[in-house]
C-alpha positions in Angstrom: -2.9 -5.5 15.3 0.3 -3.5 14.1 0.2 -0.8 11.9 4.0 0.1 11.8 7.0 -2.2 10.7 8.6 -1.9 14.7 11.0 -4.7 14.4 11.2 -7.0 11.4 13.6 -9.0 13.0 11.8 -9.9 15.4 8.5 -10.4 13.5 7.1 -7.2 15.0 5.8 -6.5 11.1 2.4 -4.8 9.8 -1.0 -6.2 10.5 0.8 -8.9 13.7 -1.6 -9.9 16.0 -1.2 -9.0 19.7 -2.8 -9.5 22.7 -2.8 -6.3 25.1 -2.0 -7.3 28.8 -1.4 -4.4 30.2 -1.3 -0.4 29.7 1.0 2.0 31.1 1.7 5.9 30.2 3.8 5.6 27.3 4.0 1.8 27.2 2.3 -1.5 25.8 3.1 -4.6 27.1 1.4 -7.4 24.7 2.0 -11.1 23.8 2.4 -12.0 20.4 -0.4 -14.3 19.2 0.3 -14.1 14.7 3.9 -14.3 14.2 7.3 -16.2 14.3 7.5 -15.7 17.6 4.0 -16.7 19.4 3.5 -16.2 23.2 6.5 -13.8 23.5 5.9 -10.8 25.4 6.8 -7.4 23.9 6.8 -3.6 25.2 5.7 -1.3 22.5 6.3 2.5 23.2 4.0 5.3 22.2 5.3 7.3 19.0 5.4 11.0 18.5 4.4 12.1 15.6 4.6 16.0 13.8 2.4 16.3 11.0 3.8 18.9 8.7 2.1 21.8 6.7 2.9 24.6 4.5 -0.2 26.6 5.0 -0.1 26.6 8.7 2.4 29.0 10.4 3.0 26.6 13.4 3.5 23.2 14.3 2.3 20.3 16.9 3.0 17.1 17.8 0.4 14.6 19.2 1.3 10.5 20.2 -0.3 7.4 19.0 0.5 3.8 19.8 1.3 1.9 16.3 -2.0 -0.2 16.6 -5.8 -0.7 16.0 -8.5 -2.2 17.8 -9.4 -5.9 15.8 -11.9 -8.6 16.8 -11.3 -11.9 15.8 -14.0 -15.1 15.7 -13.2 -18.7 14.9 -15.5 -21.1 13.2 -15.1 -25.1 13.6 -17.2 -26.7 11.1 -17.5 -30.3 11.4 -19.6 -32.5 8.5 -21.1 -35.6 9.9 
């Protein structure tokens, strides 16, 4: 699931649901499976991110990949 608006054009929005198919260094490559544009496969790159402090005399800068880890679980109820 997306936690950053990448590409609202696209329907690369918050909280879209992807399906990981493969890793690389700095890369993501997923399909999309909760948006306008289900089954397309997308690369999403890693972002760099500088946190920034006044009471610290230096800086750093770590990367994350714009998404979190979700589990998803479908019922089918039936009445008969």
């Amino acid at each position: 699931m997306l936690l950053r608006n990448i590409d609202q054009s696209f329907g690369l929005c918050h909280d879209t649901g992807l399906v990981v198919t493969q890793l690389v260094n700095h890369v993501l490559e997923a399909k999309v499976i909760s948006s306008i544009n289900i089954g397309e496969k997308i690369f999403i790159p890693s972002l760099s991110l500088t946190p920034f402090d006044h009471r610290i005399s230096f800086q750093f800068q770590y990367k994350q990949f714009p998404m979190v880890i979700s589990f998803v679980m479908k019922i089918n109820k039936s009445q008969g």
